[in-house]
N, C-alpha and C positions, 0 to 999 in steps of 0.2 A: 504494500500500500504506500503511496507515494506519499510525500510531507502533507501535499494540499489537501490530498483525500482524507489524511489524518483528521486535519484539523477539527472538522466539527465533530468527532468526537471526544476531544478535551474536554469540552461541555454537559457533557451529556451523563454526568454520573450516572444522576437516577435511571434514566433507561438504561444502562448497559447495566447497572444492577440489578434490573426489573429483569431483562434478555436473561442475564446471567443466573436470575433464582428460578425460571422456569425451563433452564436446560437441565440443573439439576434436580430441579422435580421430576424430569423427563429420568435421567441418570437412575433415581431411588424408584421407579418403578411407579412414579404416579403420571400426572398428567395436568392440563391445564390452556389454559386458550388465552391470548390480548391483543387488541386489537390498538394498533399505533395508528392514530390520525396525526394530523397537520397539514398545512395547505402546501404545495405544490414547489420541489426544493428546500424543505426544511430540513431535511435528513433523513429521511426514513429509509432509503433506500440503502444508504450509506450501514444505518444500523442494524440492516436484514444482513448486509455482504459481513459486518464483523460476527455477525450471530451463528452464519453458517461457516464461516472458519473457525471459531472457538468450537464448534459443533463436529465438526470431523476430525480425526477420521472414525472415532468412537460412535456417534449417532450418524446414521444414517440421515439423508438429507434431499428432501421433496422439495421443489418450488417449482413454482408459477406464478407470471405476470398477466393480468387480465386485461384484454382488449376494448375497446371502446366500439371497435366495429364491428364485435360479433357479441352484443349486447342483445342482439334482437334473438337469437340461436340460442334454439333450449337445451341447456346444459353443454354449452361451449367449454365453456369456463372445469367443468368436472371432467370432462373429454382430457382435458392438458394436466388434470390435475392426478387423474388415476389412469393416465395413460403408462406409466411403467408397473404399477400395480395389481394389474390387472390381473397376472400371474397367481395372484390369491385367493382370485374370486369364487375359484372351486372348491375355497374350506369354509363359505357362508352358507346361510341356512339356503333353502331351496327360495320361496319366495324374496328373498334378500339378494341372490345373485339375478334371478329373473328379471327384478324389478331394475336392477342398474343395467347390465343387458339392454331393455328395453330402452332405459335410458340414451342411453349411450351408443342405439340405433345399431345394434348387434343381432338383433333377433327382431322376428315383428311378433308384436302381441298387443294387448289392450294397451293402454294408457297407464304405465304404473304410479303408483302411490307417492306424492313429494314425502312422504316423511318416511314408505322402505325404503327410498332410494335413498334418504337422509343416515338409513340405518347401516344402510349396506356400506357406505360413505367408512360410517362411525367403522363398521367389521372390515374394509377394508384396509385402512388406518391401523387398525389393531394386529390384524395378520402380517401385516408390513413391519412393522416395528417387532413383531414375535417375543421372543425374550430377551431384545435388546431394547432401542431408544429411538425414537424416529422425530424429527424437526420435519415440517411442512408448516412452508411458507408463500403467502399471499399475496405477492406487490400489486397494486395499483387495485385491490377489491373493491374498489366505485365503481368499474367497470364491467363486474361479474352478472353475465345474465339471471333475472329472475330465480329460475329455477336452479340454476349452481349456488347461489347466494342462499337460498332458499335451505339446500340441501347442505352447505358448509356450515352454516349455522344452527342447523340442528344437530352436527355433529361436536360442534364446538363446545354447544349446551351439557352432553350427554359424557362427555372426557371426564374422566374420574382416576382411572387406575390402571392403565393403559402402556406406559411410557411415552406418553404423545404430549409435544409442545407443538402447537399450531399458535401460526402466529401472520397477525390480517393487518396489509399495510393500506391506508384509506385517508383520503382527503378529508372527508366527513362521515362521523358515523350514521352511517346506514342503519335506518329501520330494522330489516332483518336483523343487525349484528349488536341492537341495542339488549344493555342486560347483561353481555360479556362485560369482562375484565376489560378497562381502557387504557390507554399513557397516551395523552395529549404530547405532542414533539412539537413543541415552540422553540424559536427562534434565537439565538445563540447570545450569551450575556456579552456587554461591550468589549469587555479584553480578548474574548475567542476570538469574535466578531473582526476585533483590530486586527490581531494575529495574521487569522484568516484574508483579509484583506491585504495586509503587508505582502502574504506570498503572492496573492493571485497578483499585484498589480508592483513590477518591480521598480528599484527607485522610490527617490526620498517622494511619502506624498504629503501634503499642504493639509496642515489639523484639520481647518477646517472643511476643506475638501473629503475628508478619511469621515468626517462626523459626519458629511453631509449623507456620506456615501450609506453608511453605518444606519441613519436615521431612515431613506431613504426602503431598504432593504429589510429594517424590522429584525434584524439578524438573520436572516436566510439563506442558509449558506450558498447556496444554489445562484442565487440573486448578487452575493458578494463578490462569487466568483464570473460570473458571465456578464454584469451590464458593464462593466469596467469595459470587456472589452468590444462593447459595443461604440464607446466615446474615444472621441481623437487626445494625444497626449496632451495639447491645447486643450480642453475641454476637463477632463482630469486635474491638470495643474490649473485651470481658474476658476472651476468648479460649475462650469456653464451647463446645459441641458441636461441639470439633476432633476429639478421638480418636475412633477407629470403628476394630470389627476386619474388616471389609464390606472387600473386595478395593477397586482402586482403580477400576478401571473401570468397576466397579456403582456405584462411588461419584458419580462422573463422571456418569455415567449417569440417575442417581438426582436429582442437580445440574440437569441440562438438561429433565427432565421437571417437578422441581419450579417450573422458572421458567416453565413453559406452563401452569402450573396458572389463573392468574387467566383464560387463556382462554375464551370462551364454549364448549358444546359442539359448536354445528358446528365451530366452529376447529378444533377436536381432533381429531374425526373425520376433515375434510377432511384433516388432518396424518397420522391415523394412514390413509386412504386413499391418500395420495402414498409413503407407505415399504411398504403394498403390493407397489405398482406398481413394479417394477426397470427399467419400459422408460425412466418420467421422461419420455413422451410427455405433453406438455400438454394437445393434443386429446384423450385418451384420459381424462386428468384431469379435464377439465370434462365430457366424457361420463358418466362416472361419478358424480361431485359431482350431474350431476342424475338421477340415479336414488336418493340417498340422499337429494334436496330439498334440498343444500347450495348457495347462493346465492353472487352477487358480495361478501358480505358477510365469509363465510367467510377468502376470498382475501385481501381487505384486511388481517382482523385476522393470519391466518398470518404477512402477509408484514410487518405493524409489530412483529410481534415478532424479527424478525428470525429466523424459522426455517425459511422454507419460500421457494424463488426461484425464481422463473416466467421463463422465458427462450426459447431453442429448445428448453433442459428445463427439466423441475421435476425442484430440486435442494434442497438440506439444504444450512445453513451448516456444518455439520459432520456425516459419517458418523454418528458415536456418533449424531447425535440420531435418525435413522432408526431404531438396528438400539434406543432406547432408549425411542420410542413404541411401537414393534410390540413389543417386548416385555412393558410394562408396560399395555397396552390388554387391557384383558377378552376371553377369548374370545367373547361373543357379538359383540360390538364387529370382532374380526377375520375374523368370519363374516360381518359384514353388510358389511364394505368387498369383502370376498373375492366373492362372490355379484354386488355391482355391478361390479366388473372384470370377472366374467364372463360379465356380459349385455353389456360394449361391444366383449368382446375378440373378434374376431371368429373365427368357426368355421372359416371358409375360409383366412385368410392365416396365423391365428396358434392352431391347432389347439389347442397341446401347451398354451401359455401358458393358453388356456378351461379345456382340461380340470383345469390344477392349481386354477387359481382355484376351479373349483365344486368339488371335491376337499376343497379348503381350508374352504368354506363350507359344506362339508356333516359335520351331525355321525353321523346313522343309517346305519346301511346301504341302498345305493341302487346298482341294477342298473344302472342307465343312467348314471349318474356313471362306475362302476368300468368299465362298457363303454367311456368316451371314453377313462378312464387305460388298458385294454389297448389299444386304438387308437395313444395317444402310444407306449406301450411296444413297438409294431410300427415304429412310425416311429422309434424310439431308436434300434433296432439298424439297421435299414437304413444310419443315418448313422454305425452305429460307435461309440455310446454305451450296451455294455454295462451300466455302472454306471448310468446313467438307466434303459437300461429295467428294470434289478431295482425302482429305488426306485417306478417308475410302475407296477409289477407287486406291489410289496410292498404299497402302498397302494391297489389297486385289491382285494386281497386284505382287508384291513381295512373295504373299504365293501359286501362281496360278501355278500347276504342268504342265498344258498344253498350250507351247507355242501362241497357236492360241487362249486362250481364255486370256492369258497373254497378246498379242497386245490387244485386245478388250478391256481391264479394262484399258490400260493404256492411250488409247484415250479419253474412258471417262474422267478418271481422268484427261488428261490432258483439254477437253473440261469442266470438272468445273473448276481449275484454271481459265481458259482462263474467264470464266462467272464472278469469282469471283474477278475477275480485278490483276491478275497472268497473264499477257502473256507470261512474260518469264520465270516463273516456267512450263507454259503449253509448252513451245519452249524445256523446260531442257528433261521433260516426253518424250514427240514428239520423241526425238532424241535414247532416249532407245526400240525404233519399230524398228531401221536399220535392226536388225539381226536377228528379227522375222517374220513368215510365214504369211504374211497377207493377205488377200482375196485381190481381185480389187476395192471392196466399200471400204475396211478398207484404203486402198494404197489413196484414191481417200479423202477420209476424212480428211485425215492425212495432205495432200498438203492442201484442205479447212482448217483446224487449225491453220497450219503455215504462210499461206496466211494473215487469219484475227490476228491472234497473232502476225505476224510483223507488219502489217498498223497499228495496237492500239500501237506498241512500236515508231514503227518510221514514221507514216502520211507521206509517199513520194512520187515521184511518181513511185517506184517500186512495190505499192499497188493494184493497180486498174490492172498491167498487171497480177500480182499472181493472184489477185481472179480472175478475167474471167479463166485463164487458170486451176483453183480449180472447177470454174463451167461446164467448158466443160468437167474435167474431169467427171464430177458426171452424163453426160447427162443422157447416156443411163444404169448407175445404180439408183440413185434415181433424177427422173425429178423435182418430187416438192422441196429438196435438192438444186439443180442445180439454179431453178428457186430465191431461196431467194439468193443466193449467187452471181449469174447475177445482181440481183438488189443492191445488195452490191456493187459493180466490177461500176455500172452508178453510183453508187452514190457519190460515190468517184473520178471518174474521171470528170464528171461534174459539182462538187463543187465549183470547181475553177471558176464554169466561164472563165471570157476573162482573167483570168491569169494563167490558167491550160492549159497542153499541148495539143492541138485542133487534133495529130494527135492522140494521146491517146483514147481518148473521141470518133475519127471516128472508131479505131480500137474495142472498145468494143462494142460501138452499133451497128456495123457492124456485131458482130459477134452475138449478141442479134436476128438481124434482120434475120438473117441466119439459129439460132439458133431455132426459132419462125416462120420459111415462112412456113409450111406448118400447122399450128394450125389454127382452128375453135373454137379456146374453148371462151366460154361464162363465163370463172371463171374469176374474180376481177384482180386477181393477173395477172394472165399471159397477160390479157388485159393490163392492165396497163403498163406491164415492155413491151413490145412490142410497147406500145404508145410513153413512153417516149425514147425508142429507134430511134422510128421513127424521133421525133421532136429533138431528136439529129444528128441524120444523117442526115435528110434530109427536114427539115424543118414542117416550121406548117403548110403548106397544107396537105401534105403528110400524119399527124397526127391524124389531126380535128377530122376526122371518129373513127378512134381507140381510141381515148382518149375519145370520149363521149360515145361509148360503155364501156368504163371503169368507165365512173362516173355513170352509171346510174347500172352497176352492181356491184358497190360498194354501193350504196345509198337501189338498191334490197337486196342484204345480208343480211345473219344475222352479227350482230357485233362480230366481232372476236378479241380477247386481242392479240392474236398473231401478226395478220396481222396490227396493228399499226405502225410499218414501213412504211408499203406498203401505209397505208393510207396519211401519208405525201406527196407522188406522187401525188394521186389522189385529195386532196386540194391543191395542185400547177397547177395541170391540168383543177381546175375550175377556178381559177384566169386568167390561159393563154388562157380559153375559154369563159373567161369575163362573166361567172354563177353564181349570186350573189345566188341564190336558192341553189346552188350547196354548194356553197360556205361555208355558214349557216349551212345547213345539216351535211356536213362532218366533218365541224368543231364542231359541241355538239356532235355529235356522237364522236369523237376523246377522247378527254373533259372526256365524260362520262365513257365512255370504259378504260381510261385509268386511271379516281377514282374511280369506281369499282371494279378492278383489284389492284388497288394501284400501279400500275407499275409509279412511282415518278419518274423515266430517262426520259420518252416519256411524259409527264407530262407536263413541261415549253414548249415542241414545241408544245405540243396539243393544250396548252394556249395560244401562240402565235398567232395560225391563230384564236382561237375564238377571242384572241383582233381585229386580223385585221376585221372579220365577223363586230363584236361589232363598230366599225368606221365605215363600209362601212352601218350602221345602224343608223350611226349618235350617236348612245349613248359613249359619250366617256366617263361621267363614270364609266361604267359599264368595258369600256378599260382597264381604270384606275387601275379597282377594280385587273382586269385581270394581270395586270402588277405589282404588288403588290404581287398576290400569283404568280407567277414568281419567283419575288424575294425573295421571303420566302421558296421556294424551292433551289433556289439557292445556299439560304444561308446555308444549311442543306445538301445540295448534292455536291455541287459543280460542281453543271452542270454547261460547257460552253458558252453556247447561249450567245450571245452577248444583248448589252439591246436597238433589234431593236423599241419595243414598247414603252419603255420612251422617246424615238428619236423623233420617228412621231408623241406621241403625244402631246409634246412639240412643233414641226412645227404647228401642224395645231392649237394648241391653242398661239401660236404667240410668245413665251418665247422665244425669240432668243439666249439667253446666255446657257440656258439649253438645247435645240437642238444645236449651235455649240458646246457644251463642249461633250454631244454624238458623236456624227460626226466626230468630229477631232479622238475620241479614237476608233472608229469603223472601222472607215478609217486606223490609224495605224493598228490596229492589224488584221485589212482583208489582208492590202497589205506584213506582216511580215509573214501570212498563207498562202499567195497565194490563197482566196478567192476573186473570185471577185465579190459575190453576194453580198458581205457588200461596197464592193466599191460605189457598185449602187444603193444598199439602202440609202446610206449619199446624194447622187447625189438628189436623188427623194427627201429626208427628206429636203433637204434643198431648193431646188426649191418650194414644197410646203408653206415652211416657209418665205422666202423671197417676193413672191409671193401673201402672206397675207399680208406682213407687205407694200406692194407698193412698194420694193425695185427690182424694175421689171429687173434690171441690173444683179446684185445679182443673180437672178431666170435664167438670161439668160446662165450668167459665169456658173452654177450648172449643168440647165438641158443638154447645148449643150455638155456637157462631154459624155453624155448615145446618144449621134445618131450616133457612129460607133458602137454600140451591138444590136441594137434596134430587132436585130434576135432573141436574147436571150428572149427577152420578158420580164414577168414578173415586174422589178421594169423598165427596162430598156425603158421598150415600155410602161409603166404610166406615166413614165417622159415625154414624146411627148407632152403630154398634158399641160403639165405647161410651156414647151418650146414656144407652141404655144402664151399662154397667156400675158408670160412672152416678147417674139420677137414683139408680136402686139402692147402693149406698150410702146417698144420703141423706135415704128417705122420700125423695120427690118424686114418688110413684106416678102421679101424673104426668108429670114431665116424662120418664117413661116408658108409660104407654105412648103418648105423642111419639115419642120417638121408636119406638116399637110399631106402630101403626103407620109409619114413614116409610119406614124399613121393610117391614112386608107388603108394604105396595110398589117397592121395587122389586124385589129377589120374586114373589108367587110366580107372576107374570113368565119369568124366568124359566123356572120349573128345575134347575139343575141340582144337583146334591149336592154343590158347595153352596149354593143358594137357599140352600130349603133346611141346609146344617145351622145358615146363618141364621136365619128367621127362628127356626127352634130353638137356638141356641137364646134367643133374645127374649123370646117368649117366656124360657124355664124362668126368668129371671123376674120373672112379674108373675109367675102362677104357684102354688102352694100342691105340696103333698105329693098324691101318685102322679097328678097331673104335669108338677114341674118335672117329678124323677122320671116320668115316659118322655116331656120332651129332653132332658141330656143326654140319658141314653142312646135318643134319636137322633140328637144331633153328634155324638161320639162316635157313632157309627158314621153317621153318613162323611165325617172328616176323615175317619180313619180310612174309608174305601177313595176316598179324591186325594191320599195320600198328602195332609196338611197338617205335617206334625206341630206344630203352635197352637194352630187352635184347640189339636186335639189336648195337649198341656192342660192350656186357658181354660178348656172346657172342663174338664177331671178337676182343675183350681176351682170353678165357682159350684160346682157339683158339691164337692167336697166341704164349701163352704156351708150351702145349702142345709147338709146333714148333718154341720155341726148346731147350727141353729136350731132342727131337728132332734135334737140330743141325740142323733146316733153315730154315736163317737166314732167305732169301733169298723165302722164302714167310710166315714168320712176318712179316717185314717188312712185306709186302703186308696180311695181315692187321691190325697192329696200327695200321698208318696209316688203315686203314678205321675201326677203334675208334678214333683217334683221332680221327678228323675227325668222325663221328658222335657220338660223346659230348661233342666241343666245341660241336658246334651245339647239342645237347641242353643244357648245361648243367648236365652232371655234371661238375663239374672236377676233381672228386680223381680219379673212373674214368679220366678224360683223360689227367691228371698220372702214371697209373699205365701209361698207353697209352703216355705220352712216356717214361716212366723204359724201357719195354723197346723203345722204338725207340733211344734211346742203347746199349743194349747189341748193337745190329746196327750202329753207328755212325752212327745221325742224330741230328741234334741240333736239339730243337725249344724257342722260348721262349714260356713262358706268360706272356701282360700284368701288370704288377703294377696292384695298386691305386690307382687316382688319385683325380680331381678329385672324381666323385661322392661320395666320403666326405664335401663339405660338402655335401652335401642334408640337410634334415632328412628327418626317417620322409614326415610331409606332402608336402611337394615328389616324395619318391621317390613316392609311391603317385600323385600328379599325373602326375607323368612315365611312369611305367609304363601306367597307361591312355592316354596320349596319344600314348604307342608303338605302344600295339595299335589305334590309329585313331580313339579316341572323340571326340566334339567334346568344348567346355569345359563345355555343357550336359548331356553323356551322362557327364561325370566329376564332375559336381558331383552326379547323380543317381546314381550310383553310392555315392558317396562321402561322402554327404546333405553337401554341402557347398553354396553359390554357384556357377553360372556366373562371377560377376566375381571369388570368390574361387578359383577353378580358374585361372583367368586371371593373377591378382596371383601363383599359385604359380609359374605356369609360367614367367611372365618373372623370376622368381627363379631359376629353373631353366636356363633359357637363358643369362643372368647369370654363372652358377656355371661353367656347362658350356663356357662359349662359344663358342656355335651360335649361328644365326639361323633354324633351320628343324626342324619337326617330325620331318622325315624324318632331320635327323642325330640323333633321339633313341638309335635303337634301337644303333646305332657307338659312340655317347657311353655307353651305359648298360652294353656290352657287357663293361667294365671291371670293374666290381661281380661280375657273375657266372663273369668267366674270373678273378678274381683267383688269387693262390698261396692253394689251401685251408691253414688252420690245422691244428696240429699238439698243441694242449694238451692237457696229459694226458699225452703219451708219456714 
């Protein structure tokens, strides 16, 4: 490293410190991610080149510089980056190497998942570095396409124990990269600064000239060393054409182009043809140089001037000076380098990269150009690069001679914006159709785009009336079209619930029902949207019929990745038809279909009803487990769902501080959204909870909130049930019956055996003698054949209670030891505790575990351990978990550690602590 290049690192402690503690974090086996911003010549690059020489030859060592002009190319940026590691991709799981494959335009398949391919990223990273130490490094990541950015950052997230220092060099922090670890690289204190300037500029120079200069520059080294030699020695010694109001980086910029100016014009050319080219292939460079007649000659002068370096790549002594000739090059100048890149770039290996090139080179509209960009834009989305194919779709649209086939590209393109989470980039597209000839479908699309493109910007309620009126339009051009879009239009106005506008909700599913009277069809979908039309309109008799023709040809189907929306319907419609079978089924179907597909949005909901399945099953670990990769989706997507299942499962395991600290915050942000499904969810979660804990008062203030919706169903009409339990203890026999007479005018209708368990169940509780003892019975039975071991518990618990009130101890006993033993395995430990407080009143005496050693788990560890109780390997918890294999691994011996075990199998004894603790009691 030469004296000059030295220089700005004299300055720069803290970052070579910052470099230097996360190589040896990389060294001790763990890992870590930072991301170095500054504007443009401050150094960074300078502190990449000393980080990968202190880094070899010990750690191996990955970089990549990101392009500016293959920004639009999905997953460019991860192409350069696991272009040597690819070699490992046959030791990740099956959907992990498929999904980057696809990425990375190896295989053709669906469109895979941005966050396997995030994951595959993270296992390839880790197979690289094996059981040594791996440095990958980032220059210039402002310019990383979408979905590379997308996918580097969730691997950055997930680095734990890996050996891996990734490390992201960036002008400004990017969205995607916000959240990492940062080091701002500001600009060099005065004495470097001096230093620095004394080399770059030899001979005595004039204070005030040196301060001018100094001031001028902001300490930048970059700026220290180039604008000098932009000024005549004249200029320098009197200190003339310093001031400029020109930003610094133009300025800069402005600097590096000026000193290539004595170049001949092939020089230039040849220069502005290698900043082109983002591949820095050299063969590809001299292929091109001779279709422009650029000579050996060319090469020479480039490379004495020190700006252009020929190696395994062709590369720039500096960034700037690339993104600073393609800039300031004439556009016909960039048309004619453009055009010879893509006569060498070949059609067959490197499709996308031709078609931008002639793209680029072409100024008229041209049929057969715009035909390659739709081609790359079919290929975009196979791999998953919404955002590319809009741009390859928006430009194909731009070069499109015929009106009519100009609206068509530019819908597309504005429907991948709109995919690519762009609504209002797809609204800005939309709007360039005004003046275009378009068919009736195309007219009819366009209102569907606009429709969904404003409800994603603004959720109001001017959403629900656009889309129905997008769907009517579509009827009689595309029905199945119409039909998802209808279900969009319910979906959104019945969200709200009892806080959404009730005439809203009649007007759509009115027009649903309208829409749908004369259909016979036996397909899933149109069943369904027809069903819940009906039971929005007009209640759940009305429905009954339709909606179980819906579940049961949902459940006949084959599993469809698409129709995963739709499947949300129809697992609300087996809860509201009280179908625990149903229930179950649709929910691993969900689950499955949608980690198959990797579709990671529909993913946390699919999850959601398997937890609630997994409850109505009694296994709340397995809930648990559920709610856990939830959360680890979450935290990688930043999906919305609210955390209904940490909620309930806090209630019914008796945590009261941890169920109200849920509730309160579920409760705020239902009633700030105008949901009022989460309204009623806290309602239910809390009645349950209080309910367990004896605080039967509690239970009553919760449930009586849900008996003006009880139409609604769902949480609103489960709530009856804990009202009833809740009112009978304390005394408010009428209240009740009301709620008992609520309750069976939902479930009768019904007819099912977990419906008719419910109702008996509710009944015994308001009736006296043989009459109450025939309906528990009744109702124990019919839970135990719909296989619901909780209620069967809950029910043997109020039985039991029943007959001690009864004086017959000696049977109550019997009872209540059944409820206890079953709600202990379940994991309802306050119902438990409530099972032990009335078997002490027959005189047994039973001790619930306190709290132990698990308390030193973190969250991480717990959620390790909990999958690795329910059997997963390190590799099925790390995919779960979007975590590492080796860092599933480094939790788990943490875990063991803590616990101390030696074996898997003592996880589920070891953990069993946590969930039988003494439930809490705050509040009371």
């Amino acid at each position: 490293m030469t004296v000059t290049e030295a220089a700005p690192l004299r300055g720069r402690r803290r970052e070579l410190l910052a470099l230097d503690s996360l190589l040896n974090r990389a060294r001790a086996g763990h890992s870590g991610a930072l991301v170095l911003s500054g504007e443009a010549g401050v150094g960074k690059t300078a502190l990449l080149d000393h980080m990968a020489t202190r880094a070899t030859p010990h750690i191996r060592v990955e970089r990549v510089i990101a392009s500016q002009s293959e920004m639009e190319l999905a997953y460019a940026g991860l192409q350069q980056m696991c272009g040597h590691m690819m070699s490992s991709a046959s030791r990740l799981p099956a959907p992990q190497r498929e999904a980057i494959d696809a990425a990375l335009g190896l295989r053709q398949a669906s469109p895979p998942s941005p966050f396997l391919v995030g994951l595959a990223l993270l296992g390839l990273l880790t197979e690289t570095a094996g059981d040594g130490a791996l440095l990958c490094i980032v220059d210039d990541a402002q310019w990383l396409d979408e979905a590379s950015a997308r996918a580097v950052a969730f691997a950055a997230r997930r680095l734990d124990a890996e050996g891996i220092a990734l490390v992201l060099a960036m002008r400004q922090v990017d969205e995607a990269f916000a959240g990492l670890p940062q080091l701002d690289v500001e600009g060099l204190g005065y004495d470097d600064a001096s230093e620095l300037l004394r080399l770059a500029v030899p001979g005595r120079l004039d204070r005030r000239v040196r301060d001018q200069l100094i001031a001028e520059a902001r300490g930048n080294p970059l700026a220290l060393r180039e604008l000098p030699r932009s000024l005549s020695p004249a200029e320098i010694a009197g200190g003339f054409s310093l001031t400029s109001s020109m930003p610094l980086e133009k300025r800069i910029e402005q600097s590096l182009v000026a000193q290539l100016e004595p170049l001949a014009q092939p020089a230039r050319l040849l220069l502005l043809l290698a900043a082109a080219d983002p591949t820095g292939d050299p063969e590809l460079l001299w292929r091109a140089s001779a279709v422009l007649g650029l000579g050996p000659e060319a090469f020479d002068a480039a490379k004495d001037a020190d700006a252009l370096l020929i190696g395994t790549r062709a590369s720039f002594r500096h960034p700037l000076i690339r993104s600073a000739i393609y800039r300031e090059a004439s556009p016909e100048d960039r048309r004619r380098v453009h055009a010879a890149l893509a006569e060498v770039t070949s059609a067959e290996h490197d499709p996308d990269r031709r078609a931008w090139h002639r793209a680029s080179a072409t100024l008229r509209p041209d049929e057969e150009v715009a035909t390659d960009l739709e081609h790359s834009a079919a290929r975009a989305r196979t791999r998953g690069g919404a955002a590319a194919a809009g741009a390859f779709l928006e430009r194909a649209a731009e070069l499109t001679p015929s009106p009519v086939r100009r609206g068509e590209r530019l819908i597309a393109a504005a429907e991948a914006k709109h995919d690519a989470g762009a609504p209002a980039a797809a609204l800005h597209l939309l709007d360039n159709t005004r003046d275009l000839p378009l068919t009736a479908l195309q007219d009819a699309l366009v209102a569907r785009l606009r429709a969904r493109a404003g409800y994603a910007l603004r959720r109001d309620s001017s959403g629900p009336q656009a889309l129905l009126a997008a769907a009517q339009g579509l009827e009689t051009l595309d029905p199945v079209l119409a039909r998802d879009t209808y279900i969009e239009a319910l979906a959104a106005a019945i969200y709200g619930g009892r806080l959404a506008d009730a005439e809203q909700v009649a007007t759509v599913s009115n027009a649903i029902l309208q829409a749908t009277s004369a259909e016979n069809s036996g397909n899933a979908r149109d069943l369904i949207l027809r069903g819940q039309a009906l039971l929005a309109a007009k209640g759940q008799k009305a429905a009954i019929a339709t909606l179980r023709r819906a579940q049961r040809a949902f459940l006949d189907q084959a599993p469809d990745a698409l129709g995963l929306h739709w499947m949300w319907f129809a697992s609300r419609a087996a809860q509201d038809l009280w179908d625990a079978r149903a229930l179950r089924a649709l929910a691993d179907r969900q689950v499955d279909i949608a980690r198959a597909a990797g579709i990671v949005t529909v993913l946390p909901i699919a999850l959601s009803l398997l937890m609630l399945a997994q409850t109505v099953d009694g296994d709340l670990d397995a809930a648990e487990a559920s709610c856990d990769e939830i959360d680890a989706l979450k935290e990688v997507t930043g999906h919305p769902l609210p955390q209904y299942g940490r909620m309930f499962l806090a209630a019914y395991r008796g945590r009261t501080s941890e169920m109200e600290r849920w509730a309160e915050q579920i409760r705020a942000d239902a009633q700030a959204r105008g949901e009022g499904y989460g309204v009623s969810a806290t309602n239910f979660a809390e009645a349950i909870c209080y309910n367990g804990l004896g605080r039967f008062k509690d239970a009553v203030t919760s449930g009586s909130r849900e008996l003006p919706y009880t139409h609604e169903l769902n949480h609103a009409m489960r709530t009856l049930l804990e009202l009833v339990e809740a009112a009978t203890h304390t005394g408010d026999f009428a209240l009740a019956e009301h709620a008992y007479k609520k309750l069976d005018g939902v479930t009768r209708p019904v007819g099912t055996n977990w419906a008719s368990a419910v109702s008996a169940m509710a009944e015994a509780q308001l009736r006296e003698k043989d009459e109450a003892q025939a309906l528990y019975v009744d109702a124990i039975e019919r839970f135990e054949n719909e296989r619901i071991p909780i209620m069967v518990g809950r029910c043997h618990l109020l039985y039991g209670e029943f007959l001690n009130r009864e004086g017959r101890h000696t049977e109550a006993l019997e009872k209540v030891r059944i409820a206890h033993e079953v709600l202990s395995k379940c994991g309802l430990t306050a119902f438990a505790q409530r099972a032990a407080d009335e078997m002490r009143a027959s005189g047994e005496t039973l001790r619930v575990p306190a709290q132990g050693s698990v308390a030193q788990l973190t969250s991480q560890e717990l959620n390790v351990a909990r999958l690795a109780r329910e059997g997963l390997t390190n590799r099925d918890i790390g995919a779960r978990l979007f975590i590492s294999a080796h860092t599933a691994e480094y939790h788990l011996r943490k875990v063991f550690t803590k616990l101390g075990i030696n074996r898997r199998t003592e996880l589920k004894s070891a953990l069993a602590e946590l969930d039988q603790a003494a439930p809490t009691t705050a509040g009371q």
